[in-house]
C-alpha angles and dihedrals in degrees: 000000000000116000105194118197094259090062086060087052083194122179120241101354130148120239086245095053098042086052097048087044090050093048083053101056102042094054091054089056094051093042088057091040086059111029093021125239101298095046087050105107139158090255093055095046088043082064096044102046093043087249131180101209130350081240079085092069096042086062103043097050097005091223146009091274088054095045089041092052087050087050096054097037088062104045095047076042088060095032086054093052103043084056098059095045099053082046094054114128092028112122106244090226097056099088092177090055085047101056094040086058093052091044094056090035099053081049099051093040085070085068106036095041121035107153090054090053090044086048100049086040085050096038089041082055096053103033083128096063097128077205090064148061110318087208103041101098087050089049090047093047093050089047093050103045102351098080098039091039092066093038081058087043093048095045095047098055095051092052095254089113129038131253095300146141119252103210108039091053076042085060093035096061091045096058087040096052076047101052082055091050103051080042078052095060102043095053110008087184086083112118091249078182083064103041084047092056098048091047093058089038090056095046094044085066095042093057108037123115123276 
């Protein structure tokens, strides 16, 4: 997967160093998307990025908690935007069209974009490494149930859900996105259109008013 500089959206940067940093990065994605989170060392992404020397990382993000927030940061970053753009067009205010949209989203990004969803399983996996990112498993929580889980809690209390609660549909959604997706993995000729559609179809049933 290709990360550009603007994906970084660093700060003072020069082009050369944004550029360096999103070679970097890209390479460790796809570095943890092929030979997983613990196999996932400075050599290997030396040898993926084209790199001279593994010092250049160390620049660039100082440690492996540095270079692993970076990585995050950019693949929420993706994952965001590819949100909004599949939701153009869906009035703000239509929770139920919302949620149908992430729903069918969530489920498409598994196939548009599989190294983003191999590097948040493997980083969800290893939130605990004392060598990475200390927030990443919170980052990674919020990302997973947190953003759907106050859309539910919005919509519910202006009448556009049922009686629900939010957190527990919140929780619901993720394991379900993450049943396709393990479905996903094991025959990736499933029609992920189809298992989109019937996930936002069933939750639309299970959250509309009484």
């Amino acid at each position: 997967m290709q990360v550009t500089p603007d994906t970084q959206a660093e700060l003072g940067l020069s082009i050369t160093e944004a550029t360096t940093r999103a070679q970097i990065v890209g390479a460790t994605i796809a570095t943890i998307a092929d030979h997983g989170y613990p196999r996932t060392t400075f050599a290997r992404i030396k040898e993926r990025a084209g790199l001279s020397s593994t010092r250049l990382i160390s620049y660039h993000f100082t440690n492996k908690a540095g270079l692993m927030q970076a990585v995050l940061s950019t693949v929420t970053e993706i994952k965001t935007q590819y949100l909004q753009q599949r939701s153009t067009g869906i009035d703000p205010g239509d929770r139920a069209a919302n949620l149908r949209a992430y729903l069918e989203t969530s489920v498409a990004f598994l196939r548009d974009y599989p190294e983003c969803v191999r590097v948040l399983l493997e980083m969800a996996a290893h939130s605990d490494d004392r060598d990475g990112w200390a927030m990443a498993g919170v980052t990674l929580t919020q990302m997973r149930t947190g953003f759907v889980q106050r859309q539910l809690d919005q919509g519910r209390r202006e009448g556009a859900f049922g009686d629900i609660a939010p957190e527990v549909v919140a929780l619901a959604i993720a394991q379900a996105v993450d049943g396709v997706a393990a479905a996903y993995a094991a025959d990736p000729s499933i029609d992920l259109d189809r298992y989109g559609r019937e996930l936002a179809d069933l939750f639309e049933r299970a959250t509309a008013p009484q």
